[in-house]
DRENTOR-397363 format. One line per 2 residues: number of its first residue (from 1); their letters; for each residue x, y, z of N, C-alpha, C. Coordinates in steps of 0.02 Angstrom, whole numbers, plus 50000, padded with zeros to 5 digits. Example, Ala and Ser with C-alpha at 12.3 -4.5 7.8 and 13.67 -1.06 7.14 Angstrom:
// residues 2
1) as) 50660,49716,50390,50615,49775,50390,50660,49835,50390 | 50642,49888,50354,50684,49947,50357,50645,50002,50394
This chain:
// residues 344
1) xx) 56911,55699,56140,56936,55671,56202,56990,55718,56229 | 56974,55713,56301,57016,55778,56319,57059,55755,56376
3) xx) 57137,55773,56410,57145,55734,56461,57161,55813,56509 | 57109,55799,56568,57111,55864,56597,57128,55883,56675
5) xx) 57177,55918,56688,57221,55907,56759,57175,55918,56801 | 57150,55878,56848,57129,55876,56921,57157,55905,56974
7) xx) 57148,55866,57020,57187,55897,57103,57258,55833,57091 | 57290,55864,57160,57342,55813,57156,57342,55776,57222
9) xx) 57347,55696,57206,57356,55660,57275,57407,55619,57285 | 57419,55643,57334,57492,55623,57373,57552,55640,57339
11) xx) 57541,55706,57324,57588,55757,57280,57606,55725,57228 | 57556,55675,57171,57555,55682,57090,57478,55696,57047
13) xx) 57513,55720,57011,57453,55757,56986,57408,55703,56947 | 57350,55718,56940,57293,55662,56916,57270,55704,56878
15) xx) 57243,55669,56818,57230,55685,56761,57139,55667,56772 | 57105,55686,56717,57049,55674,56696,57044,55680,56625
17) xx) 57039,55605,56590,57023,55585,56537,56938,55579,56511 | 56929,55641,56490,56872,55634,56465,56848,55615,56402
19) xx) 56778,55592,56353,56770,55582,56310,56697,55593,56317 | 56662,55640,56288,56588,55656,56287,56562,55658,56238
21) xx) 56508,55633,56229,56484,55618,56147,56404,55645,56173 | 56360,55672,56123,56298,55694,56140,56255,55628,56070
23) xx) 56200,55608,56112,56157,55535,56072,56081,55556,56066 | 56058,55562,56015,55988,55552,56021,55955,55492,56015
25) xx) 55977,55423,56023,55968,55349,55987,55923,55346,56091 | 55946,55373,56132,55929,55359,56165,55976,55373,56248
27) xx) 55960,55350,56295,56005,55387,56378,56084,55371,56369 | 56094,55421,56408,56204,55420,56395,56205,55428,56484
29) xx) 56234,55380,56480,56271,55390,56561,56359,55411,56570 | 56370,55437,56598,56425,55464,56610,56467,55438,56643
31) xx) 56486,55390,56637,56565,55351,56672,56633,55350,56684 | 56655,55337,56746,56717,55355,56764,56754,55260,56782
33) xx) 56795,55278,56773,56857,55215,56794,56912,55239,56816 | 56931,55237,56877,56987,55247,56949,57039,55215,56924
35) xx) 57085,55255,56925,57175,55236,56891,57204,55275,56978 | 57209,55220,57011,57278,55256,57078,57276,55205,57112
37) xx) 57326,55233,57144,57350,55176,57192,57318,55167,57269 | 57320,55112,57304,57314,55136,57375,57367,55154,57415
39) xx) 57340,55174,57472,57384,55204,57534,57399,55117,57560 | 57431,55092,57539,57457,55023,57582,57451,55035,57664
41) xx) 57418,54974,57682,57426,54973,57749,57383,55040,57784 | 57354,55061,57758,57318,55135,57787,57258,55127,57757
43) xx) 57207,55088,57793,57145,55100,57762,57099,55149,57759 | 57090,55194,57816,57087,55264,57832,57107,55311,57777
45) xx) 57173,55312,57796,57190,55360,57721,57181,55339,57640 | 57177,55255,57648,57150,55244,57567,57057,55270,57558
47) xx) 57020,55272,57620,56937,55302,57607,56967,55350,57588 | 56978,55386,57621,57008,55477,57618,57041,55473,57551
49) xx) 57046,55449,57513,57096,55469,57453,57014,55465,57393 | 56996,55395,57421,56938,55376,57384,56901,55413,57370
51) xx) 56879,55449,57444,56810,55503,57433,56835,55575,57366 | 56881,55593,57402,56943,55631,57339,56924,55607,57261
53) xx) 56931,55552,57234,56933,55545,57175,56860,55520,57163 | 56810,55526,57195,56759,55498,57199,56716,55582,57184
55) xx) 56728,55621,57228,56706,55692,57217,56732,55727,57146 | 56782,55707,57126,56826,55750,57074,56766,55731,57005
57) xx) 56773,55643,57027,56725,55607,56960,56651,55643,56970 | 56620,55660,57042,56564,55681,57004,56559,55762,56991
59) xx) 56600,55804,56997,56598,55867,56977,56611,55861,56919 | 56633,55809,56885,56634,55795,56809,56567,55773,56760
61) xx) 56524,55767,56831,56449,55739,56808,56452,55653,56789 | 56499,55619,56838,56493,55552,56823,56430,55543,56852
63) xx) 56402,55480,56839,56355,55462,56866,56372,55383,56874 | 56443,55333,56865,56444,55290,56893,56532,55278,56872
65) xx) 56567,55254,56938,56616,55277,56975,56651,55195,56989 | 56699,55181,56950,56696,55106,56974,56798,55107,56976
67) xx) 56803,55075,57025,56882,55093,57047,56910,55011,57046 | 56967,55016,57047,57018,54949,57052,56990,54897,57084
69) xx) 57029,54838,57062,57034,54756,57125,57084,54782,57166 | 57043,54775,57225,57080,54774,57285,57088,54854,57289
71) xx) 57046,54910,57298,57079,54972,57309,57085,54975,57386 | 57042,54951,57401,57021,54953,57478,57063,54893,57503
73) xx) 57129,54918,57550,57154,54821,57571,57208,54809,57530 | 57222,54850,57459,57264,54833,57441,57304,54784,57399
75) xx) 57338,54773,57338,57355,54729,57310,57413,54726,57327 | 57427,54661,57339,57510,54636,57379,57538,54624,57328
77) xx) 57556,54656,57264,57619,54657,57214,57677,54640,57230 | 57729,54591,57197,57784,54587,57240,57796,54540,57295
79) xx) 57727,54536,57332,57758,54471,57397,57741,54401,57365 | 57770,54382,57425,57756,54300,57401,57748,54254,57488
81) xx) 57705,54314,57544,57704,54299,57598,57753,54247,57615 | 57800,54235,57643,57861,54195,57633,57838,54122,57629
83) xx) 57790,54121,57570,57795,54046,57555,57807,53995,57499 | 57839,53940,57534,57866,53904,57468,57822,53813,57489
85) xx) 57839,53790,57446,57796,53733,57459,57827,53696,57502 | 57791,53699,57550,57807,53640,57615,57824,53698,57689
87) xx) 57823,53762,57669,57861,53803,57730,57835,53870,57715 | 57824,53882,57770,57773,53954,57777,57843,53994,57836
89) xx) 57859,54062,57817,57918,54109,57854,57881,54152,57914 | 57907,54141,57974,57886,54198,58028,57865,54266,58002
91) xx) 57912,54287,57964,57905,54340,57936,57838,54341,57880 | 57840,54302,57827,57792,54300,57798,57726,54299,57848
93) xx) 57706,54257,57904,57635,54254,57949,57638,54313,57965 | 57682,54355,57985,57691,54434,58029,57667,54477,57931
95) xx) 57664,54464,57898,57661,54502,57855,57578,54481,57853 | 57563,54436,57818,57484,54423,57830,57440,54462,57879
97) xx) 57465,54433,57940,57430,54487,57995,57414,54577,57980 | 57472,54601,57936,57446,54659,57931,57407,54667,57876
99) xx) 57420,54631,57832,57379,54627,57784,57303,54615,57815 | 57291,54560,57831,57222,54543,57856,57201,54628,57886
101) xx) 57235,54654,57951,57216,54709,57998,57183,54760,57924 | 57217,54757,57880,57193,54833,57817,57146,54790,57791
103) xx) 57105,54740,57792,57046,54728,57762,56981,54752,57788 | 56921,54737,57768,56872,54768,57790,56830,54709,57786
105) xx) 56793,54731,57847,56699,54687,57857,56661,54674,57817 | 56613,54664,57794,56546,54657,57755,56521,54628,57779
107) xx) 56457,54671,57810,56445,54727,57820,56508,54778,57867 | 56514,54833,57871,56552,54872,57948,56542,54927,57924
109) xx) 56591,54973,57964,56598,55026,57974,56621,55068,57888 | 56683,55029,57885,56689,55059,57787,56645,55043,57742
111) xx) 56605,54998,57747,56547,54992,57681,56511,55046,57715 | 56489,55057,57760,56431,55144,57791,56466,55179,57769
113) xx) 56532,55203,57776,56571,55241,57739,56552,55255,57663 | 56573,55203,57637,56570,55183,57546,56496,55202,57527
115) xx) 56431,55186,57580,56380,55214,57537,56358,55271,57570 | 56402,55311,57616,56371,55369,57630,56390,55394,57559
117) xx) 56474,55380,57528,56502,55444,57480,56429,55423,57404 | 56436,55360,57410,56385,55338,57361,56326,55385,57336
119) xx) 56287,55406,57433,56222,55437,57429,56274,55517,57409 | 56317,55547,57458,56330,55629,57452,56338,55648,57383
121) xx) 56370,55584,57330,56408,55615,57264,56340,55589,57217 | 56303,55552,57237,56260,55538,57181,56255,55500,57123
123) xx) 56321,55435,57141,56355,55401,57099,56306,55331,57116 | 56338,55297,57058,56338,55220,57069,56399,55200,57078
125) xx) 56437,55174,57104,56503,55151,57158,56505,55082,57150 | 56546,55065,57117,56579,54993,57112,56662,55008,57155
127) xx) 56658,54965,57199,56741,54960,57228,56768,54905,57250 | 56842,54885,57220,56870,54838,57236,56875,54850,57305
129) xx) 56893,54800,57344,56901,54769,57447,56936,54722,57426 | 56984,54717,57483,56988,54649,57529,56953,54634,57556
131) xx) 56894,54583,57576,56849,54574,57628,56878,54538,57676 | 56867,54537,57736,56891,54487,57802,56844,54464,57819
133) xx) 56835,54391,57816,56765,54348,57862,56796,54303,57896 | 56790,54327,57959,56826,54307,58000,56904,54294,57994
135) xx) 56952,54248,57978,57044,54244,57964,57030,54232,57908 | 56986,54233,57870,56999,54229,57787,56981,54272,57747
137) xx) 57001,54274,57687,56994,54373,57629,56988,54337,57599 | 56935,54395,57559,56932,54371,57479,56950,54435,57462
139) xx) 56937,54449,57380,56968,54469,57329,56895,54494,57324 | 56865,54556,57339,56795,54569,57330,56774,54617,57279
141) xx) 56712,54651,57271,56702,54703,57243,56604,54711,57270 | 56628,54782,57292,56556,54827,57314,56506,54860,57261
143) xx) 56451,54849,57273,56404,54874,57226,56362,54925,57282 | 56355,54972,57252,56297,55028,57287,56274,55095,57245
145) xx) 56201,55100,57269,56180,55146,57231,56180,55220,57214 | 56164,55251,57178,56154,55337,57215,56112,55345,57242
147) xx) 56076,55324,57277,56045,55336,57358,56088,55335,57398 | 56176,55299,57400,56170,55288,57476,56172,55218,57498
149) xx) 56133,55181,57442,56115,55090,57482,56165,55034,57457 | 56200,55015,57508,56235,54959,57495,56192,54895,57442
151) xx) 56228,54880,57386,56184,54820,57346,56189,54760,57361 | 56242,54743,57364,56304,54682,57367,56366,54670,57374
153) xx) 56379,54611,57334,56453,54585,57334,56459,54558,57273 | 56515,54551,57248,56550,54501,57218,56622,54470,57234
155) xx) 56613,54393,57247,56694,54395,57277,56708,54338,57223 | 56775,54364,57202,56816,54310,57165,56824,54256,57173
157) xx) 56797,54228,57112,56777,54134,57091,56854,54113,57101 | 56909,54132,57078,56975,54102,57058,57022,54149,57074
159) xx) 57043,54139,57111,57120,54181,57133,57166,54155,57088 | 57220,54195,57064,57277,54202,57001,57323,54157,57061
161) xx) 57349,54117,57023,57430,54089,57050,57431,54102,57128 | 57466,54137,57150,57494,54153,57218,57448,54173,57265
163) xx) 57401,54216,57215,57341,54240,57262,57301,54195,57306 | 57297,54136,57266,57265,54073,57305,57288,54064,57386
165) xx) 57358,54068,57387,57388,54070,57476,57348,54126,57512 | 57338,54167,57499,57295,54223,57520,57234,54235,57534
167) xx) 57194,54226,57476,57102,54236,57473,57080,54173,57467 | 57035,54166,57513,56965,54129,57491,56932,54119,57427
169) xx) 56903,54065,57386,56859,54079,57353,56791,54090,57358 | 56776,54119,57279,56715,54138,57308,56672,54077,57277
171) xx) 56594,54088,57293,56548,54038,57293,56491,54072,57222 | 56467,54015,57203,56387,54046,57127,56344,54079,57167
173) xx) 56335,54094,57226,56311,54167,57273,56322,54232,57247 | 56372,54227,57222,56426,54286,57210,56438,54302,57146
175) xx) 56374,54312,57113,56379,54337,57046,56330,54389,57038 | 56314,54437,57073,56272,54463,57060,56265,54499,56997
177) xx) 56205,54548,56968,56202,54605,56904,56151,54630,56937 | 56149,54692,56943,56113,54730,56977,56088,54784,56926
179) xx) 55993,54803,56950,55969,54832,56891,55977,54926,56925 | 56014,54957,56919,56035,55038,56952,56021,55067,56911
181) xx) 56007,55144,56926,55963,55205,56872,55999,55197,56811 | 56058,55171,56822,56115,55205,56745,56129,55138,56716
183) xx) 56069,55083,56724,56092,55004,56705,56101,54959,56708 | 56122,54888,56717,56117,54815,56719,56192,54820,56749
185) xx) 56215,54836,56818,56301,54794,56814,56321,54754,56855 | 56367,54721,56854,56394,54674,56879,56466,54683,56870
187) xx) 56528,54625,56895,56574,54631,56887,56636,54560,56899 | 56665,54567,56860,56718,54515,56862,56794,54542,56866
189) xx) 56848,54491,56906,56879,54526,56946,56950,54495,56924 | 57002,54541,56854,57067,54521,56850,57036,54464,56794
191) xx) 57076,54422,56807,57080,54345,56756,57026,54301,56760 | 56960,54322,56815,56906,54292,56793,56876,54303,56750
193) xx) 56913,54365,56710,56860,54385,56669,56900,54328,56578 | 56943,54287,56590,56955,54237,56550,56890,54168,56543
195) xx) 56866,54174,56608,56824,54118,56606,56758,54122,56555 | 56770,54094,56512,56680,54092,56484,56636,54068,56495
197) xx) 56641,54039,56565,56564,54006,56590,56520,54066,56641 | 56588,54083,56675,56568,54170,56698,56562,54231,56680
199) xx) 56584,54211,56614,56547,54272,56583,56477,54254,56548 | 56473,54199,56523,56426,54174,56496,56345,54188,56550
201) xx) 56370,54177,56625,56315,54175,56677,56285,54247,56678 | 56329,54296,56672,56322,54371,56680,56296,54387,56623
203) xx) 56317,54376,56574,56265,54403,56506,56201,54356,56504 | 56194,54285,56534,56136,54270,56560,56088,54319,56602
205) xx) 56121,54361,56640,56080,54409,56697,56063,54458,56649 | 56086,54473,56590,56058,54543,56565,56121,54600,56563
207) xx) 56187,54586,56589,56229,54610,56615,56224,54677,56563 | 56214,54751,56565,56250,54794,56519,56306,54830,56511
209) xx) 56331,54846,56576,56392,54885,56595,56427,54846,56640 | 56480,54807,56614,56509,54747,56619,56567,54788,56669
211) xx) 56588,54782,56741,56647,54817,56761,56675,54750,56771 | 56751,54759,56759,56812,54729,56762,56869,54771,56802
213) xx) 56883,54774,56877,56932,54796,56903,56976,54733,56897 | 57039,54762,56894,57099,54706,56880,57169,54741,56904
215) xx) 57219,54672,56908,57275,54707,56946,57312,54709,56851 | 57312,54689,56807,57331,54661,56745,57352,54720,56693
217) xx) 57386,54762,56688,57428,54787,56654,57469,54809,56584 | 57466,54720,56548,57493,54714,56499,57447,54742,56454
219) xx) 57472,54737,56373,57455,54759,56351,57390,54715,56304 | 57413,54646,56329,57369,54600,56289,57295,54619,56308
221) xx) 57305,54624,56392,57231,54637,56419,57175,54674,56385 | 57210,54709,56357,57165,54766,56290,57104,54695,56272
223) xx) 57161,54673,56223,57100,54632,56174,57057,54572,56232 | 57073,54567,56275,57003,54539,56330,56961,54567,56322
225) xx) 56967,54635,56358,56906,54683,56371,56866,54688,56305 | 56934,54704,56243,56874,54718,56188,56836,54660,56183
227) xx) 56856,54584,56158,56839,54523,56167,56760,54510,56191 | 56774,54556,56258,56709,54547,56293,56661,54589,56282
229) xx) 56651,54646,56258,56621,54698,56244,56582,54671,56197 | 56640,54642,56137,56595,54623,56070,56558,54551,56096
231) xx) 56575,54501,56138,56548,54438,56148,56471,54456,56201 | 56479,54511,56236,56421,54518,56278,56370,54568,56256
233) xx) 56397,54608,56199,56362,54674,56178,56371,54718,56254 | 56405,54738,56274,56374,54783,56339,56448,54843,56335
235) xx) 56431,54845,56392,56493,54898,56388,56548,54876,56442 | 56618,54884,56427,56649,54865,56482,56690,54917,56503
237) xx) 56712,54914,56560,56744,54971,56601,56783,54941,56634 | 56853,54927,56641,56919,54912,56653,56964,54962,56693
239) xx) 56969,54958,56748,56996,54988,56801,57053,54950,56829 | 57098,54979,56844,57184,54965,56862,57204,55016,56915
241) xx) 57235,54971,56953,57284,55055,56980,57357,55063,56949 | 57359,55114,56969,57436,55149,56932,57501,55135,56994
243) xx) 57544,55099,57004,57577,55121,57056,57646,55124,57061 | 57679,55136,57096,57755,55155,57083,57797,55122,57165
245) xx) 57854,55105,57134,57881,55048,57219,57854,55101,57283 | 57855,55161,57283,57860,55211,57334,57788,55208,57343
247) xx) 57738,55179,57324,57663,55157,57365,57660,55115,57419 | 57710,55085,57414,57718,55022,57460,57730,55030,57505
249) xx) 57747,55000,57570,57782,55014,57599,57865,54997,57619 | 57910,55029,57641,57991,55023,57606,58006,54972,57625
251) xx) 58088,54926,57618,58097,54879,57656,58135,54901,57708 | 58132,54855,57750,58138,54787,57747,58066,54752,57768
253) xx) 58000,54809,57795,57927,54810,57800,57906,54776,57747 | 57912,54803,57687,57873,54762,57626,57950,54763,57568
255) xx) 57939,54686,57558,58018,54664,57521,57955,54659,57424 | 57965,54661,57378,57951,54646,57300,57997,54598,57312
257) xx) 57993,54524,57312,58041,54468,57315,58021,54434,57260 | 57969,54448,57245,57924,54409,57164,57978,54445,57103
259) xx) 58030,54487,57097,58034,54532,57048,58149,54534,57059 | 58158,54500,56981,58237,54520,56991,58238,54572,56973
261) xx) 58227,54628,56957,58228,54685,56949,58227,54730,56994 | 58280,54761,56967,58311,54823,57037,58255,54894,57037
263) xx) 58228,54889,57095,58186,54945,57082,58216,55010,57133 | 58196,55053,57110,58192,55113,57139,58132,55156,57172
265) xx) 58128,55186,57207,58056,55234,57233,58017,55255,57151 | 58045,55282,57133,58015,55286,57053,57974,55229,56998
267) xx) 58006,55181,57014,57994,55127,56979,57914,55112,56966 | 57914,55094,56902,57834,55085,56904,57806,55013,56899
269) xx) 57767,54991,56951,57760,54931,56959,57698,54906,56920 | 57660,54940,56912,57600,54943,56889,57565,54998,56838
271) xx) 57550,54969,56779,57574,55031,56748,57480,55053,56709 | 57461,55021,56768,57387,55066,56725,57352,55015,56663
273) xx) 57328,55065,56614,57319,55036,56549,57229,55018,56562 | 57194,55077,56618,57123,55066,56626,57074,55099,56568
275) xx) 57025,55070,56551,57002,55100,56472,56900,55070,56488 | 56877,55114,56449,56815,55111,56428,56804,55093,56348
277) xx) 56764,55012,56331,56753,55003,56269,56668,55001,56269 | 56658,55004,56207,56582,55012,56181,56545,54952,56183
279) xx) 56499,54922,56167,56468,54867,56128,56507,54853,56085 | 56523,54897,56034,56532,54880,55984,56602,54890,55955
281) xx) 56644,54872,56054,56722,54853,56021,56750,54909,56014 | 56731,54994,56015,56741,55060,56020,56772,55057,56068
283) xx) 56855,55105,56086,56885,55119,56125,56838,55194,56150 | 56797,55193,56187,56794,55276,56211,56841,55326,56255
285) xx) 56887,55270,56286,56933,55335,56352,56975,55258,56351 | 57046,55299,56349,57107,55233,56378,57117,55207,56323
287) xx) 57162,55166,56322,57175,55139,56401,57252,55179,56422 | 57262,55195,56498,57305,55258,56491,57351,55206,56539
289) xx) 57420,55223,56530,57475,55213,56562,57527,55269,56581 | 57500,55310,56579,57533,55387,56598,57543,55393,56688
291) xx) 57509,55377,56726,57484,55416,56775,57431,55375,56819 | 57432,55395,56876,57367,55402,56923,57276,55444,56863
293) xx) 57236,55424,56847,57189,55466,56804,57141,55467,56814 | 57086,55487,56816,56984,55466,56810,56984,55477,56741
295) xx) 56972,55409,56705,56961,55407,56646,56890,55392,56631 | 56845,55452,56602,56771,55468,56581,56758,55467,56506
297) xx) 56707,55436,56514,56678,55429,56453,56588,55431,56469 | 56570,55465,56400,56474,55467,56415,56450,55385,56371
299) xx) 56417,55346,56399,56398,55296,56372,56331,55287,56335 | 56323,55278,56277,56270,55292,56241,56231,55243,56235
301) xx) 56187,55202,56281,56156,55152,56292,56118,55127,56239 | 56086,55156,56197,56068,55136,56123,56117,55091,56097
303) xx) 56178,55100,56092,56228,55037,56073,56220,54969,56099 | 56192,54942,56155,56177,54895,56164,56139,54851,56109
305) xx) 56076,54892,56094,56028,54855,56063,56055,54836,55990 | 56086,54905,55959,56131,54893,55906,56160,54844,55906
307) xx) 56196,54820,55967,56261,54789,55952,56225,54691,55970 | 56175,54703,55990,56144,54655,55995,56097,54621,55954
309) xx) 56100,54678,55910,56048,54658,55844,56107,54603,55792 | 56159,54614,55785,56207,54568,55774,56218,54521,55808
311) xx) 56240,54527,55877,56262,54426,55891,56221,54467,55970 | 56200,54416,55994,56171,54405,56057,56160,54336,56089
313) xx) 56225,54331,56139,56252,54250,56148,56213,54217,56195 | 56174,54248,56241,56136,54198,56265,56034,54237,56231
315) xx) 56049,54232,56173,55985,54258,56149,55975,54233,56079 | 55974,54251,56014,55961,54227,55947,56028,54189,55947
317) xx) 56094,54197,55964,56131,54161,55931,56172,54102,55976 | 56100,54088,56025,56118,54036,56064,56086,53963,56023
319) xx) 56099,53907,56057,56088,53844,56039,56075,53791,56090 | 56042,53807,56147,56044,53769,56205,56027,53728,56187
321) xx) 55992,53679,56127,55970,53631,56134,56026,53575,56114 | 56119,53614,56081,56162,53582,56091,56218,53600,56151
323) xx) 56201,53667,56180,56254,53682,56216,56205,53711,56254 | 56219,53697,56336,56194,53753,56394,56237,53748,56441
325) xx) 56237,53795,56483,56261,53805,56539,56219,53807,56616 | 56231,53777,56676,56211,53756,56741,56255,53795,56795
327) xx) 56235,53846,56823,56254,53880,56844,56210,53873,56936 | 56286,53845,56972,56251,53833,57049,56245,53900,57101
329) xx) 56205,53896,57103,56211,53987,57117,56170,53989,57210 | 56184,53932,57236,56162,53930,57310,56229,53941,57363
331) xx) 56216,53960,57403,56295,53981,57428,56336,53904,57475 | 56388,53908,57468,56419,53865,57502,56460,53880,57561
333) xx) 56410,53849,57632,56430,53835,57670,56490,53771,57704 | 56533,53779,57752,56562,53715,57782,56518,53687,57829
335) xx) 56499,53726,57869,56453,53695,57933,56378,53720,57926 | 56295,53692,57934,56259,53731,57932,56236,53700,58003
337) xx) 56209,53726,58046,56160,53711,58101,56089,53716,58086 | 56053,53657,58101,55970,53630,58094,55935,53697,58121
339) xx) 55969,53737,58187,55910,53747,58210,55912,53825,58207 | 55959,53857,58150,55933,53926,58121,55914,53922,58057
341) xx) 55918,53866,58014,55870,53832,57945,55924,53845,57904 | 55984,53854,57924,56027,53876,57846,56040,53793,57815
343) xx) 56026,53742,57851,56030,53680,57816,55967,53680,57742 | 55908,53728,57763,55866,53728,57686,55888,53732,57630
């Protein structure tokens, strides 16, 4: 494992954490996981940073490229849109508003974006969004292929604490696993990935390369990911951004009011800790708290079956005939109208 200097963006230097292993058991895909921050409030310059670490990963010969919650849009660390229970602040609604303005469509103009770099680099592209449908966001994540073709969505079942004032939830629409040249993936987003009925649904799909973008940091988060690796057999890939108060934007624009702690431009708010584990509970790359990084690892897909020849939870070492799971997976509308059939 090697950690190897890249380009530098936004004058700090980025690393590349590699780990390459050669398999004859069977195909190795080459994976990357996005450690940086966004350009707050600059969605423009957060693509432009994207395509950047998106090109770097595949001159490394990634072949699937999966970046933070919320890279696109941004994670609001720190606010607490000025609300308290019973009273919402001028200031806090004037803060929303810009927030909402840095989200993106689905479909628009930045997902054409997201799968042009998809088709030019030759990747598979998982990316955290804010989505905007209409005055409401979710907490999303993009799937697309190396062609070029937009796949899907996934938008977050459960917003964390505060996040709830903010995003929408999402709906059992919104679970996709998608079958792409390099594998079975799907993805869960931060602290959904605590739920075991949603993870349970996804290793129902076949899930193999389990992505987990998260805003989550600590150090406990480790044993999740591993947790899940060994409970699903697949592989998981855990993506964070790295960021420091000076991502943000300064005050009295953007206040950290969530935090008694005196920060400085230096300060690190977010400290990373994105990592690649095996099937079989193997740390391959990470989890790094150094830095902004593209942390790579080659994935040796034969480990699946291995790791499945031992426990396989919705397969030999299930028991539905005392335990199953019902998974509503039709989307939920508020209003439908008779006479374009979405009432079917």
């Amino acid at each position: 494992m090697a950690l190897v200097p890249t380009t530098e963006t936004d004058g700090a230097a980025v690393f590349t954490e590699v780990n390459m292993v050669s398999s004859d058991s069977g195909p190795t895909v080459r994976a990357t996981v996005v450690q940086a921050a966004t350009v707050f409030y600059d969605t423009p310059a957060t693509l432009d940073k994207a395509e950047r670490l998106l090109a770097e990963a595949a001159s490394y010969g990634s072949q699937l490229v999966v970046f933070p919650e919320a890279f696109i849009g941004g994670y609001p660390r720190g606010s607490n849109f000025g609300v308290t229970i019973g009273n919402r602040t001028l200031k806090g609604k004037e803060e929303f508003r810009k927030y909402h303005a840095a989200a993106i469509n689905v479909p628009g103009p930045e997902v054409d974006r997201l799968a042009a770099m998809a088709g030019k680099y030759k990747v598979v592209l998982v990316m955290g969004v804010i989505e905007r449908d209409g005055y409401t966001l979710y907490c999303t994540v993009l799937f697309f292929d190396n062609q070029g073709c937009y796949l899907g969505k996934h938008r977050k079942l459960m917003p964390t604490a505060l996040e709830r004032i903010i995003w929408g939830f999402g709906d059992g629409s919104h679970i996709p696993v998608f079958d792409t040249p390099v594998g079975k993936i799907g993805a869960a987003i931060c602290w959904e990935n605590k739920m075991p009925l949603l993870r349970t649904a996804m290793y129902a799909k076949g899930i193999e390369i389990y992505c987990a973008p998260t805003a989550d940091s600590r150090d406990v988060w480790q044993a999740s990911m591993t947790h899940i690796a060994l409970e699903g057999g697949c592989f998981v890939l855990s993506a964070n951004q790295f960021c420091r108060r000076k991502d943000y934007p300064a005050p009295p624009e953007y206040d950290f009011t969530g935090t008694d702690e005196e920060l400085t431009p230096e300060s690190v708010v977010c400290a990373g800790g994105s990592v690649i584990i095996s099937p079989s509970g193997v740390v391959l790359a990470g989890p790094n708290y150094d830095g902004e990084a593209l942390i790579t690892a080659d994935l040796d897909l034969g480990e699946i079956a291995r790791a499945k020849f031992d426990f396989d939870v919705v397969g030999h070492y299930a028991r539905p005939e005392v335990l199953s799971l019902i998974v509503r997976d039709d989307p939920a509308t508020p209003v439908s109208f008779t006479s374009d059939g979405s009432h079917k």
